[in-house]
C-alpha positions in Angstrom: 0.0 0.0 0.0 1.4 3.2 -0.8 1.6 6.2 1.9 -1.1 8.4 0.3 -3.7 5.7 0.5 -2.4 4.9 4.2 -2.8 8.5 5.3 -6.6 8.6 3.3 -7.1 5.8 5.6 -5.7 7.5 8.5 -7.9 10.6 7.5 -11.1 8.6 7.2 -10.3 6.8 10.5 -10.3 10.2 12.4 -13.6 11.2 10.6 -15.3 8.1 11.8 -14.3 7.4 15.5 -13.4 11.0 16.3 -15.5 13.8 17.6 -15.7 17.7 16.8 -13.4 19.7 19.1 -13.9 23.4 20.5 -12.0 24.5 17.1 -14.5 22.9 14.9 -11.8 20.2 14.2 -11.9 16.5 14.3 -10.5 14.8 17.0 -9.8 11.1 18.4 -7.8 9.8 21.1 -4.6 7.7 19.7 -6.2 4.6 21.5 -9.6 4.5 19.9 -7.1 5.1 16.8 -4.6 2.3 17.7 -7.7 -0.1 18.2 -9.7 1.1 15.1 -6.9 0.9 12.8 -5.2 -2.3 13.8 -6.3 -4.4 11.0 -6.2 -1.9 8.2 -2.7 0.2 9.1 0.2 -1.9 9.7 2.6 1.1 11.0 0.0 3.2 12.3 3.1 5.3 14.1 5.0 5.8 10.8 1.6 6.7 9.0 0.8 9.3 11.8 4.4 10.8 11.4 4.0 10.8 7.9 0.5 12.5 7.9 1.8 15.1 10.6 4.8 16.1 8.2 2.0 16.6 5.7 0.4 18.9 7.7 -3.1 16.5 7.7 -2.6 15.4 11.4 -1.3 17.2 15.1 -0.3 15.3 18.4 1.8 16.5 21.1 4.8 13.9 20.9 7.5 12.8 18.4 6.0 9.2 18.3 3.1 7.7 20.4 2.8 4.6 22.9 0.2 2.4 23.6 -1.1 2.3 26.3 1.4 5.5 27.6 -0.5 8.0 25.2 -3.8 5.8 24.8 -5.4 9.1 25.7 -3.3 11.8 23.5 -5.4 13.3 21.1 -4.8 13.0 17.3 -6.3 16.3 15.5 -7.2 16.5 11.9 -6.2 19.2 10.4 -7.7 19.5 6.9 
């Protein structure tokens, strides 16, 4: 699979299981992400770093943990 179709999957990931945040962004918490994804995104951590590069996604960390930042949210940005 190539990285633009991981990140659209990423991107539709965060649509479905996330919620709308005070800044009329979409939102979900890198668990429900971690869980959602697990059969679809093999290296959900290098997708997320990819997407953030991109611009697509924010998170406040270099790379995320389960379960250390189950609860970290993951932001869509476009």
């Amino acid at each position: 699979m190539d990285t633009s179709s991981e990140v659209q999957i990423l991107k539709d990931a965060i649509k479905e299981h996330g919620t709308v945040n005070s800044d009329g962004r979409t939102s979900v918490a890198y668990g429900i992400l971690f869980d959602k994804t697990a059969n679809t995104l093999e290296a959900l951590n290098g997708t997320l770093r990819t997407a953030k590069r991109q611009k697509k996604v924010a998170f406040d960390a270099e790379i995320l943990f389960m379960p250390k930042d189950k609860d970290v949210q993951v932001v869509l940005l476009e």
